[in-house]
C-alpha positions as CSV (number, residue, x, y, z in Angstrom):
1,X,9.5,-0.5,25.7
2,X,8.1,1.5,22.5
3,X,6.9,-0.2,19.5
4,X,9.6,-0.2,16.4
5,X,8.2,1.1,13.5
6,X,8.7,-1.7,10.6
7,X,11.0,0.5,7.8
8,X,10.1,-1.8,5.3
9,X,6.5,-1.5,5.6
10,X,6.3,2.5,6.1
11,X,8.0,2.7,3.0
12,X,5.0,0.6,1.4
13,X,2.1,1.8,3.1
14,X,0.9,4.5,4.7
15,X,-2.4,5.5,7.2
16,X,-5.0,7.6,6.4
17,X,-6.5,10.4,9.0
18,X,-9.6,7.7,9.9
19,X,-6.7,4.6,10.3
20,X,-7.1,3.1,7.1
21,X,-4.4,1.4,5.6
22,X,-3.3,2.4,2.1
23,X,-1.1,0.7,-0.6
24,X,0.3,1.6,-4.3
25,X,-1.5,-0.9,-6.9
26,X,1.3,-3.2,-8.6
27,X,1.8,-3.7,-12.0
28,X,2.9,-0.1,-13.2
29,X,6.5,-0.7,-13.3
30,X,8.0,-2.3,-15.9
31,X,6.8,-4.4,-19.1
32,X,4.2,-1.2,-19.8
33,X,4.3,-1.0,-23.5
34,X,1.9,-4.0,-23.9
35,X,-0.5,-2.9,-21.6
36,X,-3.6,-0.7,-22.8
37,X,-3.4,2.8,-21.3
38,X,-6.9,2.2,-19.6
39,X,-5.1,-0.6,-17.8
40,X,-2.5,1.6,-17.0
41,X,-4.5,4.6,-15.8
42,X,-6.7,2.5,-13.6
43,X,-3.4,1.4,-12.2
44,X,-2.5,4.3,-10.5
45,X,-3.5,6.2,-7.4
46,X,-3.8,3.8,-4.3
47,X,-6.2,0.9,-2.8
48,X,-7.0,0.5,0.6
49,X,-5.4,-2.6,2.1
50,X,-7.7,-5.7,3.0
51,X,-8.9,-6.7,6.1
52,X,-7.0,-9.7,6.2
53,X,-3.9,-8.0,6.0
54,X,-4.7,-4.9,7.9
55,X,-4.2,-6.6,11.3
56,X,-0.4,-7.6,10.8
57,X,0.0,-4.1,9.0
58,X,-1.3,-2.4,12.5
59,X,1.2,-4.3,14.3
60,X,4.1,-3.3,12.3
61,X,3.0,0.4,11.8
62,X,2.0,1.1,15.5
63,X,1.6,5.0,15.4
């Protein structure tokens, strides 16, 4: 039977060409009027996902 893809987490994450695992950083969504625009810019772009997590990503993002 084929793997299902998790929708939840494909919506969250995505894989790089080399299988990496990559996320959004949090905290760039609301309440950004207090925060210092360094803060903010660093916030952006993506993170790679950590190794503890990256096995029970694999598992719900099989291809």
């Amino acid at each position: 039977m084929k793997m299902k893809t998790h929708k939840g987490a494909s919506k969250r994450f995505s894989k790089t060409g080399s299988g990496k695992i990559v996320r959004r950083k949090a905290g760039k969504r609301h309440l950004l009027s207090h925060k210092r625009h360094d803060h903010k810019r660093r916030l952006g772009g993506t993170a790679i996902v950590d190794a503890t997590s990256t096995a029970v990503l694999r598992q719900l993002l099989p291809r």
